[in-house]
gemmi code that builds the backbone of each chain (N, CA, C; Angstrom):
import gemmi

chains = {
    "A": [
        ("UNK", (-25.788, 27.965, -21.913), (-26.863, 28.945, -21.814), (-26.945, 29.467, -20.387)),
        ("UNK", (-27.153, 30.552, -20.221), (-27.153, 31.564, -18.974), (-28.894, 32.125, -18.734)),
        ("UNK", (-29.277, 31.557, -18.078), (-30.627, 32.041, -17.400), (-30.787, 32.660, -16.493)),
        ("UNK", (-31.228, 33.937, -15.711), (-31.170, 34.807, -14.934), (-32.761, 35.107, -14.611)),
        ("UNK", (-32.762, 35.787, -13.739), (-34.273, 36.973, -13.704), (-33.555, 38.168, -12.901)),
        ("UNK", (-34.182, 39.366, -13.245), (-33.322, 40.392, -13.216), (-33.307, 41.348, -12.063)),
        ("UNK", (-34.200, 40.045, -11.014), (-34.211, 40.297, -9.972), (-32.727, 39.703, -8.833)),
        ("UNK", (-32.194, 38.174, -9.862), (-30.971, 37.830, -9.374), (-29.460, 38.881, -9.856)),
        ("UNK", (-29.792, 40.175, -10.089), (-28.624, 40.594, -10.441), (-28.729, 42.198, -9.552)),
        ("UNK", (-27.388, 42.282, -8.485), (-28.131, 43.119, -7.677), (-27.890, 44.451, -8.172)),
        ("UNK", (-28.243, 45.292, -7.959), (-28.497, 46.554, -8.427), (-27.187, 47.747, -7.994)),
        ("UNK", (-26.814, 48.188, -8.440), (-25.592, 49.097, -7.900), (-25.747, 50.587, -8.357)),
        ("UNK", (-25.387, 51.456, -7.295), (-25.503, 52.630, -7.746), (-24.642, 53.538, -8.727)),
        ("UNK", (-24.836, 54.405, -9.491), (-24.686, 54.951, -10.772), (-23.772, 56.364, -10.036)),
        ("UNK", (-22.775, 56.218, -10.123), (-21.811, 57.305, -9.384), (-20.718, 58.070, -10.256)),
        ("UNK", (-21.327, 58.420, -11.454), (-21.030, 59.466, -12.406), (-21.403, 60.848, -11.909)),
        ("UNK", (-20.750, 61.862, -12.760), (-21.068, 63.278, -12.266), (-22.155, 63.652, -12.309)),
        ("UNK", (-23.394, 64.216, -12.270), (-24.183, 64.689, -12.682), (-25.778, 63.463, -12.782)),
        ("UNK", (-25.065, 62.088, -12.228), (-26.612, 61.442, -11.942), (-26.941, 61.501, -10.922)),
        ("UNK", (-28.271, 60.762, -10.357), (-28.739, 61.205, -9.344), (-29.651, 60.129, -9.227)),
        ("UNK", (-29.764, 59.290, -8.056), (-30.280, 58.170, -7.607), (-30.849, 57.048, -8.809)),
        ("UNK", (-29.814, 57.205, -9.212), (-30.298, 56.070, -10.487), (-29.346, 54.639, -10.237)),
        ("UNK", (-29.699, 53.276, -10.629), (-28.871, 52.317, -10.366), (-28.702, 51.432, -11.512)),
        ("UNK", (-27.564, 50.192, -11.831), (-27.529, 49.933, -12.899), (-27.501, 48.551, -12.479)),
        ("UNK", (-28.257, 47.456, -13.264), (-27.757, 46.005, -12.647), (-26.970, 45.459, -14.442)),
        ("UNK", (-25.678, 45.385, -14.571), (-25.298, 44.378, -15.242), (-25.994, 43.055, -15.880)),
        ("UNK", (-26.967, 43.291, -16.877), (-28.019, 41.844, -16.806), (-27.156, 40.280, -17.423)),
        ("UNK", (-26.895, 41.068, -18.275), (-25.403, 40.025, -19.175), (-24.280, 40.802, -19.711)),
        ("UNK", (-23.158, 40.520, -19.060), (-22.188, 41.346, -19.359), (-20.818, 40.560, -19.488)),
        ("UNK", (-19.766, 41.208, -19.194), (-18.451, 40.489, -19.232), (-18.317, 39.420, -18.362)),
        ("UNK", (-19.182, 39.625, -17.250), (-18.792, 38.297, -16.094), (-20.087, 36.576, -16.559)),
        ("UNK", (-20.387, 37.192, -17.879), (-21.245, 36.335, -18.894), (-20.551, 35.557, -20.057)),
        ("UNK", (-19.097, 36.566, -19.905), (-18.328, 36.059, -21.152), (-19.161, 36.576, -22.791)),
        ("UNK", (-19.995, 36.990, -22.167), (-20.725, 37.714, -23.445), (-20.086, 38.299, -24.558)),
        ("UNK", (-19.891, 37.945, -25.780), (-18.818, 38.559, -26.861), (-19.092, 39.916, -27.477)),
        ("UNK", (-20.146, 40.398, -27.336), (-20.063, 41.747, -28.518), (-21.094, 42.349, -28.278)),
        ("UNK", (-22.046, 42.243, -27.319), (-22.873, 43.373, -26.177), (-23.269, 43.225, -25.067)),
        ("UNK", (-23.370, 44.180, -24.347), (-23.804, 43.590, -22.785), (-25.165, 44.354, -22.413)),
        ("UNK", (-26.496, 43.679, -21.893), (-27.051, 44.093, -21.436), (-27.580, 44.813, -19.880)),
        ("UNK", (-27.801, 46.077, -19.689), (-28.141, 46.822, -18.650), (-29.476, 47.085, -18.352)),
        ("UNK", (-29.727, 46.908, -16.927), (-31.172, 47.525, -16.429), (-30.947, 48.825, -15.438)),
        ("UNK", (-31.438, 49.854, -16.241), (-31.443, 51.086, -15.187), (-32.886, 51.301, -14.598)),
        ("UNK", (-32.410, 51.611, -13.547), (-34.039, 52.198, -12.796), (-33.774, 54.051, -11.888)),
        ("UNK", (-34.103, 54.005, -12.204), (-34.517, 55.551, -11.711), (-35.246, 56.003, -10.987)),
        ("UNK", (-34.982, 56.668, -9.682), (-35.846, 56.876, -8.753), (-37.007, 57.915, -9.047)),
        ("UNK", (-37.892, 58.073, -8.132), (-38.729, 59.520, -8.552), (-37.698, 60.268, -8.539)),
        ("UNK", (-38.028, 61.175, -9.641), (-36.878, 62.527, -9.972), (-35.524, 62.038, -10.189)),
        ("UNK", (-34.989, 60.659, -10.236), (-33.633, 60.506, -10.843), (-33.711, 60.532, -12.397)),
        ("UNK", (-31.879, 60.690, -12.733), (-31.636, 60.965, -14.066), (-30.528, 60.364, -14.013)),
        ("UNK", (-29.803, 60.023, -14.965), (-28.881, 60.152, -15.542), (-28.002, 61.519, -15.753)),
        ("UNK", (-26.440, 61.048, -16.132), (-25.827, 62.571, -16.523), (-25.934, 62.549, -17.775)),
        ("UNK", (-26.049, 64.379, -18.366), (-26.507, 64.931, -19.534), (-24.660, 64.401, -19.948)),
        ("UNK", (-24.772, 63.807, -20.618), (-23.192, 62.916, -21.255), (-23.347, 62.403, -22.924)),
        ("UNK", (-21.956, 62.167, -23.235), (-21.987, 61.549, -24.400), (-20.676, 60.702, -24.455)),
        ("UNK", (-20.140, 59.800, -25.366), (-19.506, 58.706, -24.909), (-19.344, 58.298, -26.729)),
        ("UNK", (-18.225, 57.701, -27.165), (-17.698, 57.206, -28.295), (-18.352, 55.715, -28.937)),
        ("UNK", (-19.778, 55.297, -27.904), (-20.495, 53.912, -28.586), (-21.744, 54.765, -28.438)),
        ("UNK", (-22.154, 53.601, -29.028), (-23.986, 53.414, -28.596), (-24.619, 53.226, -27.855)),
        ("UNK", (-26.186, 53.556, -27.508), (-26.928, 52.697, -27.087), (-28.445, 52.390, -27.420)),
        ("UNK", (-27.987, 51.241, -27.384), (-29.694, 50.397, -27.766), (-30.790, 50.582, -26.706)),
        ("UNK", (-31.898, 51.149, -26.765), (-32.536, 51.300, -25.019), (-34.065, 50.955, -25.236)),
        ("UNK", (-34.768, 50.516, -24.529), (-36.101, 49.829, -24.356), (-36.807, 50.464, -22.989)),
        ("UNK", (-37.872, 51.223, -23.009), (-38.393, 51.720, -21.922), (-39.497, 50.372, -21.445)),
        ("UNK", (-39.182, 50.474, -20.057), (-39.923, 49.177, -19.530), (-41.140, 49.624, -19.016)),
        ("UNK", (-41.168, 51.013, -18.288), (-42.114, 51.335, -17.492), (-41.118, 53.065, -17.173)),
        ("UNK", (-42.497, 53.637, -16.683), (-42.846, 54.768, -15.617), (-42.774, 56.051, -16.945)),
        ("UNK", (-42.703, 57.188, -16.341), (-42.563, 57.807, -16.859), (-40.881, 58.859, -16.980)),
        ("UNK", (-40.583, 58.218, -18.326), (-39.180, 58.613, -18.469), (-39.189, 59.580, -19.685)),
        ("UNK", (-37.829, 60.788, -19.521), (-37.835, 61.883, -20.795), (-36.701, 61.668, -20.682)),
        ("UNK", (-36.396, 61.474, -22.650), (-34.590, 61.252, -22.922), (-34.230, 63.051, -22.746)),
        ("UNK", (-33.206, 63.694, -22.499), (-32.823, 65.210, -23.055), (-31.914, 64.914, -24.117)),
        ("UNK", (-31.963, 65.674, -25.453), (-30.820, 65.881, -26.216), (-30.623, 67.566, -26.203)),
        ("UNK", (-29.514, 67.793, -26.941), (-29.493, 69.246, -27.257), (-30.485, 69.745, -28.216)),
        ("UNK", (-31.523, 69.439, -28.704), (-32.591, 69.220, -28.753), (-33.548, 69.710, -27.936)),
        ("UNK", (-33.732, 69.158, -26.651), (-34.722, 69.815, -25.671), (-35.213, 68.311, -25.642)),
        ("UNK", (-36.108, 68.707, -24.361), (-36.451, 66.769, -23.516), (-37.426, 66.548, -24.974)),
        ("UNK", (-37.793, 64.884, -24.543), (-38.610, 64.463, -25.387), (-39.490, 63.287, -24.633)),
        ("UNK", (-40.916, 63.090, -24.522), (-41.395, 62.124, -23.187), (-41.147, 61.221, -24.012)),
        ("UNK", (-41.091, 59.972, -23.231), (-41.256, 58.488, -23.791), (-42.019, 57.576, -23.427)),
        ("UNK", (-42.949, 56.976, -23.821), (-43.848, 55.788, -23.330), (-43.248, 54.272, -22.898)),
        ("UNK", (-43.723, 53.672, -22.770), (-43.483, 52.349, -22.582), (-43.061, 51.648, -23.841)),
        ("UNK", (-42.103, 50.726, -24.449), (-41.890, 50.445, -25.216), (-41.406, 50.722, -26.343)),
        ("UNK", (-41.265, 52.217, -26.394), (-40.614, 53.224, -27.116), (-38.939, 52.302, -27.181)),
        ("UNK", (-38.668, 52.676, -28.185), (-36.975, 52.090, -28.429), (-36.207, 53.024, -28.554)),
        ("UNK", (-34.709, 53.141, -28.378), (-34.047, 54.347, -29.092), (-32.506, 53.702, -29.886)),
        ("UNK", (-32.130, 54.233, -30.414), (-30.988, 54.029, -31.141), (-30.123, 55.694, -30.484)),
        ("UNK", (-29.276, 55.437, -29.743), (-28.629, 56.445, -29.441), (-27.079, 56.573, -30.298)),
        ("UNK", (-26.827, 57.784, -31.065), (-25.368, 57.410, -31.811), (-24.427, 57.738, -30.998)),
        ("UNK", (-23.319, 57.384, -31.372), (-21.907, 56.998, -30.284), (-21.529, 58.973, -30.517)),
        ("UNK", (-21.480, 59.750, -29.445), (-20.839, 61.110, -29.429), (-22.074, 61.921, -29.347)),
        ("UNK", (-23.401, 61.220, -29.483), (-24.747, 61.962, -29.628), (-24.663, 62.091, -27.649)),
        ("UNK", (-25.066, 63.793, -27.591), (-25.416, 64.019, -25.897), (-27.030, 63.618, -26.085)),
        ("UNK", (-26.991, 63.135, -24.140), (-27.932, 62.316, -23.965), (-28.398, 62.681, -22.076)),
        ("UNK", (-29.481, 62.373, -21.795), (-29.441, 62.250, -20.396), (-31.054, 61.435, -20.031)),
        ("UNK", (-30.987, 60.854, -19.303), (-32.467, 60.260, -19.387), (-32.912, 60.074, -17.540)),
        ("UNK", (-34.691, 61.081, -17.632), (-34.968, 61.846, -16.601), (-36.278, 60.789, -16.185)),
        ("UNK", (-36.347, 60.533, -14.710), (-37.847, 60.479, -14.535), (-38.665, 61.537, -14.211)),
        ("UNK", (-39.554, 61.807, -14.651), (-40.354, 62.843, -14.379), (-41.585, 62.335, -13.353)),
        ("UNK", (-41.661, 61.204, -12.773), (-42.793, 61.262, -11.651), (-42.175, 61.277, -10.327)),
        ("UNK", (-42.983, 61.974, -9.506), (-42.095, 62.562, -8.094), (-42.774, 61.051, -7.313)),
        ("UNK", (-43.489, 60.192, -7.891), (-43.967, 59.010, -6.975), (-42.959, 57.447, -7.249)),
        ("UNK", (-43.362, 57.502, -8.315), (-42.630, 56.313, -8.835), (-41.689, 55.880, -9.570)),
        ("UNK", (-41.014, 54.729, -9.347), (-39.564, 54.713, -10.422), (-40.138, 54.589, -11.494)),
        ("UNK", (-38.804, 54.682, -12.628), (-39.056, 54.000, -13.822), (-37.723, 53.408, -14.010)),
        ("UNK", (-37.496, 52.163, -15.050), (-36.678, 51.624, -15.399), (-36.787, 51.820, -17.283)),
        ("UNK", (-35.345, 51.448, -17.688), (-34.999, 50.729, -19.253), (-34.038, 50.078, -19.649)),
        ("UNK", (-34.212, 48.950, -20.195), (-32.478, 48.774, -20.768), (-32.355, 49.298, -21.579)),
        ("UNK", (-30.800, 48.975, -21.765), (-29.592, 50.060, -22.113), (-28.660, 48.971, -22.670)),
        ("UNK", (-28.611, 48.482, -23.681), (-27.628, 48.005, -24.250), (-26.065, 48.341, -24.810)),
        ("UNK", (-24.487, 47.931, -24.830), (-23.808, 48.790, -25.707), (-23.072, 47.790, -25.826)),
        ("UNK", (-21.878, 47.800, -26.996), (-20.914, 46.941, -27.481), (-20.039, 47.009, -25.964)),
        ("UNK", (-19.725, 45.438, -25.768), (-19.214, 44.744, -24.826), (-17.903, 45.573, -24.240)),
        ("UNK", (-17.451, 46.212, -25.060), (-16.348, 46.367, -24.914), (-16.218, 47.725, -23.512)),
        ("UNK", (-17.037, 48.270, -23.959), (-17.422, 49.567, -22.692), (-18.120, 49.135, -21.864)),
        ("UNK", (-18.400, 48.324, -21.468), (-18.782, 47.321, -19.951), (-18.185, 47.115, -19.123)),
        ("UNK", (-16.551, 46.664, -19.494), (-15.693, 46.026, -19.072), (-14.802, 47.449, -17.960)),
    ],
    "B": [
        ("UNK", (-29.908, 60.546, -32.826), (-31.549, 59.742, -32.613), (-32.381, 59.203, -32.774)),
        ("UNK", (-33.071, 57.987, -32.925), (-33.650, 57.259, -33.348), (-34.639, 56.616, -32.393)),
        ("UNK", (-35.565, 57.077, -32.516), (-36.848, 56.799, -31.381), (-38.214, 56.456, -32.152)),
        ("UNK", (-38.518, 55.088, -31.745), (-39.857, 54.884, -31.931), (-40.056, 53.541, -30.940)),
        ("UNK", (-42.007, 53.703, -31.183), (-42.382, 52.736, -30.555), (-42.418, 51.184, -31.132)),
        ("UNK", (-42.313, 50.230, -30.469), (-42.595, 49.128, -31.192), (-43.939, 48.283, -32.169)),
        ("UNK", (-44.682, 49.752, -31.525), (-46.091, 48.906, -33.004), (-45.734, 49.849, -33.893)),
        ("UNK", (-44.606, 50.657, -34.034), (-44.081, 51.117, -35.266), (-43.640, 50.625, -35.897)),
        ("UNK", (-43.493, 49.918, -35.963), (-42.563, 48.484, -36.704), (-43.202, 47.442, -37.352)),
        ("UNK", (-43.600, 47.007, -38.286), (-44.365, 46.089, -38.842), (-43.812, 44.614, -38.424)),
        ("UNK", (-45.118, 43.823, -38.001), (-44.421, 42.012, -37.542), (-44.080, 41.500, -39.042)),
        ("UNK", (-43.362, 40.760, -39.210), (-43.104, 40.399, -40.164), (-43.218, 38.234, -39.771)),
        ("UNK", (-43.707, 37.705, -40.482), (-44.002, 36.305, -40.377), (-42.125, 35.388, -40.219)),
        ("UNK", (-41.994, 34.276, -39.450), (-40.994, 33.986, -39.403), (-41.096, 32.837, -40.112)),
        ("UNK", (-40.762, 32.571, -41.336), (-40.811, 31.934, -42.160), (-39.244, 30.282, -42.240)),
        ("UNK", (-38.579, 30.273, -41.405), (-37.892, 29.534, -41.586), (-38.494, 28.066, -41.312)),
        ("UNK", (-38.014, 27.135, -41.310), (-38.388, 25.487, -41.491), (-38.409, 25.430, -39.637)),
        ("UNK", (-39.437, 25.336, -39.585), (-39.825, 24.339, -38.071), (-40.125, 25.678, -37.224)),
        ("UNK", (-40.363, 26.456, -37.795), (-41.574, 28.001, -36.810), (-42.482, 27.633, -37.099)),
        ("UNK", (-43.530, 28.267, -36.336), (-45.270, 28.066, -36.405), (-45.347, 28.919, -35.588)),
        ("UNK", (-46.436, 30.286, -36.206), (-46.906, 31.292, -35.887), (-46.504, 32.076, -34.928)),
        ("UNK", (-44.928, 32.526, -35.468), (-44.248, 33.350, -34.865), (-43.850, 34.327, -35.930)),
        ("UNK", (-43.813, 35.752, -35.783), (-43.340, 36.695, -36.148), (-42.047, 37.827, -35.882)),
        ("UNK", (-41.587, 38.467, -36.554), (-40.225, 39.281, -36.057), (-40.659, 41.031, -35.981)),
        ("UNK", (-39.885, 41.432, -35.373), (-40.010, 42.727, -35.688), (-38.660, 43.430, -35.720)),
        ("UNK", (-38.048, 44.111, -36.570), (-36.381, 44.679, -36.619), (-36.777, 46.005, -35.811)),
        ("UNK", (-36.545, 46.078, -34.372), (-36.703, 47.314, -33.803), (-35.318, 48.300, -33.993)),
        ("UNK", (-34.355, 47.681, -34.188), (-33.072, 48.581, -34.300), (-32.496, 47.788, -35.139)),
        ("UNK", (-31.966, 48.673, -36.418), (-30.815, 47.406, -36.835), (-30.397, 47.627, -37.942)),
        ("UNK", (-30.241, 47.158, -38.861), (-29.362, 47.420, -40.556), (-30.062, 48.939, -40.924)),
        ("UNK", (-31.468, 49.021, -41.326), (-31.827, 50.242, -41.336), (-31.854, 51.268, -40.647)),
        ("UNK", (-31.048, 51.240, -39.497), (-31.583, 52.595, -38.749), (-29.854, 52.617, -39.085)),
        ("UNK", (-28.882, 52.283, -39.247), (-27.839, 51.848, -39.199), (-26.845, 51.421, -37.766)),
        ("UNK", (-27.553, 50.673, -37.240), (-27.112, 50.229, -35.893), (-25.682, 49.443, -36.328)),
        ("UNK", (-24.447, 49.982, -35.263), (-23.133, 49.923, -35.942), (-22.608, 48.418, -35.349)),
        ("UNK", (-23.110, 47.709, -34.145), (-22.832, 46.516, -33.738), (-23.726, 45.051, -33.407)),
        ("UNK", (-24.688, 46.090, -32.823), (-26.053, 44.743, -32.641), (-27.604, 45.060, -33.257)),
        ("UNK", (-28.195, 43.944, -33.469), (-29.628, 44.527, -33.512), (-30.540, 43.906, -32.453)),
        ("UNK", (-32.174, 45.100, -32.405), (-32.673, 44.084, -31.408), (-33.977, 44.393, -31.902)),
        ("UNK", (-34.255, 42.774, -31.771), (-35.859, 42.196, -32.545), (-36.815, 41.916, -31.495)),
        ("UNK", (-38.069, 42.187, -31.926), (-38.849, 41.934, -31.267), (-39.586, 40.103, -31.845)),
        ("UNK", (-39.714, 39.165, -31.282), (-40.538, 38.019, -31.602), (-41.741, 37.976, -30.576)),
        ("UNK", (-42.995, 37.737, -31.686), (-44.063, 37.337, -31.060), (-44.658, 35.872, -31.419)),
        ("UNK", (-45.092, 35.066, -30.289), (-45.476, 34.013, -30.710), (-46.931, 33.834, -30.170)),
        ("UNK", (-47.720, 33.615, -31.460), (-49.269, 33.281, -31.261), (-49.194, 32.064, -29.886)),
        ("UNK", (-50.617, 31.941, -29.728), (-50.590, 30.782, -28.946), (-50.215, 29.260, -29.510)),
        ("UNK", (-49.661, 28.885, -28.863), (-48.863, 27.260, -29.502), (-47.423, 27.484, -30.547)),
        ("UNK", (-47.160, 28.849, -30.662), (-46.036, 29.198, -31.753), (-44.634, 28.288, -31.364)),
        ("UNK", (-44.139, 28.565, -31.958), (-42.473, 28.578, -31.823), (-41.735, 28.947, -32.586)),
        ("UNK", (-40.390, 29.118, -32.203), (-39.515, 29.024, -32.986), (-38.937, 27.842, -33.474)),
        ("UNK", (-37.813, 27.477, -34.576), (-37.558, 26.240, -35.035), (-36.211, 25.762, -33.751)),
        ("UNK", (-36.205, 24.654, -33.438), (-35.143, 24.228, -32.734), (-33.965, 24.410, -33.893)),
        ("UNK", (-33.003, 24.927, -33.367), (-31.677, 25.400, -34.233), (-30.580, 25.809, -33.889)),
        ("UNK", (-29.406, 26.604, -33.980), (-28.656, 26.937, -33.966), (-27.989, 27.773, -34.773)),
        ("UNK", (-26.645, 28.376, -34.507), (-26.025, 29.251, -35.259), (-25.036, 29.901, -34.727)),
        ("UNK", (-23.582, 30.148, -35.589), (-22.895, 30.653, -34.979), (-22.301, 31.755, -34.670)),
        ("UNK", (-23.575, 32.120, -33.827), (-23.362, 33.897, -33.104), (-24.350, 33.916, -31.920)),
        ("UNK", (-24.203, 34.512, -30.642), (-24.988, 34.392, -29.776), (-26.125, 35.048, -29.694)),
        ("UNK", (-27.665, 34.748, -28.976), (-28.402, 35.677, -28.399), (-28.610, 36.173, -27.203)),
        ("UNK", (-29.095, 37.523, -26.819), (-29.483, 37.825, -25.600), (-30.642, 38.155, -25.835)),
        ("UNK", (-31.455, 37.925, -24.604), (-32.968, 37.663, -24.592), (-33.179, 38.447, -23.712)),
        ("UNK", (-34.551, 39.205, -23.673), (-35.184, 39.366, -22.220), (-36.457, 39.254, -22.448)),
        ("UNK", (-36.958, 38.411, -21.502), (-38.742, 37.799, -21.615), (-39.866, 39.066, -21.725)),
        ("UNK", (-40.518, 39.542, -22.260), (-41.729, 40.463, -21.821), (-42.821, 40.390, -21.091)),
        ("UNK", (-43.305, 39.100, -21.736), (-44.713, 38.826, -21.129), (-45.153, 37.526, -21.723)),
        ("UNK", (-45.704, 36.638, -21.646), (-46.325, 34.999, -21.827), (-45.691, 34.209, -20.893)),
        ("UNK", (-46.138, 33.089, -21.550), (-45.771, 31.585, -20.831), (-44.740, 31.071, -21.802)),
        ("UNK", (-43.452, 31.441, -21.804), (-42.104, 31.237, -22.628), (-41.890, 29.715, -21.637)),
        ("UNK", (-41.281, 28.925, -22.567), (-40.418, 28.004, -22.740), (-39.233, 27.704, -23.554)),
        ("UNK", (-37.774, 27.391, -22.771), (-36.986, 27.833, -23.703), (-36.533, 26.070, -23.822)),
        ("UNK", (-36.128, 25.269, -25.342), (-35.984, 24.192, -24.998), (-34.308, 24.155, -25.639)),
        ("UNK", (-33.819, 23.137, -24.462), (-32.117, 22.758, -24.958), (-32.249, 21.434, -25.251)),
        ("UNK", (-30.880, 20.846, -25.802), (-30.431, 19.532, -26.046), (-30.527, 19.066, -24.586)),
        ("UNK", (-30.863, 19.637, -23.013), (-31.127, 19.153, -22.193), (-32.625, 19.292, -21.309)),
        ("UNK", (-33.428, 19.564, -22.458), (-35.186, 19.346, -22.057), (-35.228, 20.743, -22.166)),
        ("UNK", (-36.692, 21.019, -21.783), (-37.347, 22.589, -22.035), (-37.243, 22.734, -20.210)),
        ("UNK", (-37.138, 24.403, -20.038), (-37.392, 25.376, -18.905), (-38.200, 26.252, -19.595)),
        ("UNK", (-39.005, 26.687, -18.460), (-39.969, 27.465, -18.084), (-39.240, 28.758, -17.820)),
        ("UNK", (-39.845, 29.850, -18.780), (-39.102, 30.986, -18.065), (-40.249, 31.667, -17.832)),
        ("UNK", (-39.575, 33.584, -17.127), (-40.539, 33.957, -16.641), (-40.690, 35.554, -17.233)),
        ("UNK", (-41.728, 36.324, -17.038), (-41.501, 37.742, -17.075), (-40.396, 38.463, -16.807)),
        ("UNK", (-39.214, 38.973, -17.468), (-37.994, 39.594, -16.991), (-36.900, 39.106, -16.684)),
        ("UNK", (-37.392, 37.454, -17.158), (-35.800, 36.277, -17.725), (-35.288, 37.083, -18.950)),
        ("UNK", (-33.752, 37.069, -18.479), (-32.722, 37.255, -19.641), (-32.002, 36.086, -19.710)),
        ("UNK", (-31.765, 35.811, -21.118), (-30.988, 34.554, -21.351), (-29.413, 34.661, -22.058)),
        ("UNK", (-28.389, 34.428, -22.139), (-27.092, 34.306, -22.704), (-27.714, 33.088, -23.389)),
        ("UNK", (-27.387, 32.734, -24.823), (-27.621, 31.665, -25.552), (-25.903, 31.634, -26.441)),
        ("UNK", (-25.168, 30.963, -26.524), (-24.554, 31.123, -26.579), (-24.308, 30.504, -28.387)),
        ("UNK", (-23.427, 30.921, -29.169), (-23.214, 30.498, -30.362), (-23.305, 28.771, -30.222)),
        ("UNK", (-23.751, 28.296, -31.286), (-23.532, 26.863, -31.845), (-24.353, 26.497, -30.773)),
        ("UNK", (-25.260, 27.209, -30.077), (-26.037, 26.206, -28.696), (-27.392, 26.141, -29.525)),
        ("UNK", (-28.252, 24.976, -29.653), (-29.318, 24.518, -30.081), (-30.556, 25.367, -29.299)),
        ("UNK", (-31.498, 26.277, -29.433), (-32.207, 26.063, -29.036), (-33.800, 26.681, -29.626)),
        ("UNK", (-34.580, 26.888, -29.074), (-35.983, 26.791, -29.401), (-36.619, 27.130, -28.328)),
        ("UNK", (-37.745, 28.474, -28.704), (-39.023, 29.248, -28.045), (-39.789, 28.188, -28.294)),
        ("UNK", (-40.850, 28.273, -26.939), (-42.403, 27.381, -26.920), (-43.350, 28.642, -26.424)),
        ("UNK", (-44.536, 28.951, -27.242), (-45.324, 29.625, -26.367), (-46.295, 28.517, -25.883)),
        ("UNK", (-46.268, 28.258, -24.098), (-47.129, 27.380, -23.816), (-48.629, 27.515, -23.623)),
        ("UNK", (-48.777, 28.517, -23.682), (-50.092, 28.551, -23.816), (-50.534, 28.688, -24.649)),
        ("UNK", (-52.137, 28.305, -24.597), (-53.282, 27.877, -25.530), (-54.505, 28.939, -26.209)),
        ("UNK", (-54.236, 30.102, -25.384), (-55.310, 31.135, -25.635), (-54.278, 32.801, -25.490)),
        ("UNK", (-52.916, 32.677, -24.866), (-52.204, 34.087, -25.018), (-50.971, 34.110, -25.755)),
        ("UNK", (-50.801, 35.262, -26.231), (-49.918, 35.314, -27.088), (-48.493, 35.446, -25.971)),
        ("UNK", (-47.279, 35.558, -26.599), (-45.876, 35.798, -25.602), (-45.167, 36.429, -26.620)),
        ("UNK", (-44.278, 37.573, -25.988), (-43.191, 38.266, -26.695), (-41.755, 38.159, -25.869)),
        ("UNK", (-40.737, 38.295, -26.790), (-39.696, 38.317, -26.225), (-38.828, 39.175, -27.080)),
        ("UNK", (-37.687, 39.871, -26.745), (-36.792, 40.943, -27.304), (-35.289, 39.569, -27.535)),
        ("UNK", (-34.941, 39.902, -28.653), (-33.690, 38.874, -28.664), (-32.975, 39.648, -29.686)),
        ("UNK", (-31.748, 40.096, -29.655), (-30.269, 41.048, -29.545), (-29.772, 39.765, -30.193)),
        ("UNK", (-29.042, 40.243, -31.585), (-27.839, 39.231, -32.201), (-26.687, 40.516, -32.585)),
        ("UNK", (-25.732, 40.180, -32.778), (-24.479, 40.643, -33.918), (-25.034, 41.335, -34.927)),
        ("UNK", (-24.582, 42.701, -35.460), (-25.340, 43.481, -36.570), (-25.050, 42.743, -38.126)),
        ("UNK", (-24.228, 41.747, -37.827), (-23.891, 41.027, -39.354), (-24.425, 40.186, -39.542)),
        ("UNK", (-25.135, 39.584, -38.305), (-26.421, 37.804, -38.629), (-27.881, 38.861, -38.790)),
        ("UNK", (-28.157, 40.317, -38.727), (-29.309, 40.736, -39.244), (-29.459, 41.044, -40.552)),
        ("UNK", (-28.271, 41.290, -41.174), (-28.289, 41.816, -42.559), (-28.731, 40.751, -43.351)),
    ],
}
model = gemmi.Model(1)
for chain_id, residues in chains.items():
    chain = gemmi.Chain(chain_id)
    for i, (resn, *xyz) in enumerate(residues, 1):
        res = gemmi.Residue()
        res.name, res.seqid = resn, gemmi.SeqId(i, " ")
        for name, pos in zip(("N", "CA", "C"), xyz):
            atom = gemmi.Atom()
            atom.name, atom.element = name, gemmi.Element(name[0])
            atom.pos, atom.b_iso = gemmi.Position(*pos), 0.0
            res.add_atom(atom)
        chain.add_residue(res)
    model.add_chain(chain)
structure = gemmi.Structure()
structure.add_model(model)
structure.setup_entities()
């Protein structure tokens, strides 16, 4: 058994095209030996995002706090605290903070295999 | 897309041999058609648990909020707000909510084939 707090996992920055001060900490992942998903904590600065992207898995996501909006082609959508999402694998996606004060964070779950 | 909140979800009672007043919630999973993992919400009244057990497929955890205790074949730990756990297949173990007057939740992620 692997016990953590997710304060022992350090935080690294998110250096895709199109994000913007957002960071990702690995919570359980491949260096967990973890077999078939790995969990992620993103946090997002005031006004960070993610890139508007899409990708061949999933993701499982849990809003922890602040105020965060997923975008689809669709048009944004706000999200509360605790809100869940099921994102499908090829579905575009981008996920925004909208407060110019404070972060927000969520995990982000996906099959192990795109971790690595 | 698949977005909702978690009191969207009905608790459902955890009925297996050696729980006490703990409940589930399927936040993602066979029904939404989640293609690899699911992730549940458990709440445990005050004094709840889960049954000490096992099984062979792993969990990942991340604490929400209570006084969690997680117990192994090598005594109970104390976890905390924003503990994630690797539990690993065939590993024995068992939730304590230790307290006496608050409830505790925790999010715990299995394999999409041990939810069905």
């Amino acid at each position: 058994m692997i016990i953590k707090n997710i304060q022992d996992v350090a935080a690294q920055p998110v250096k895709m095209d199109g994000a913007r001060d957002v960071t990702i900490r690995v919570l359980i992942g491949p260096q967990d030996n973890a077999p078939t998903f790995a969990m992620r904590l993103f946090e997002l600065a005031p006004g960070g995002h993610t890139p508007f992207h899409d990708h061949n898995f999933e993701h499982e996501v849990i809003v922890l706090d602040g105020e965060i909006a997923v975008l689809t082609t669709y048009g944004p959508k706000p999200l509360q605290k605790n809100d869940v999402l099921l994102i499908d694998a090829n579905e575009q996606h981008q996920f925004k903070n909208l407060s110019v004060t404070a972060p927000a964070r969520f995990i982000c779950l996906v099959p192990i295999d795109y971790q690595k």
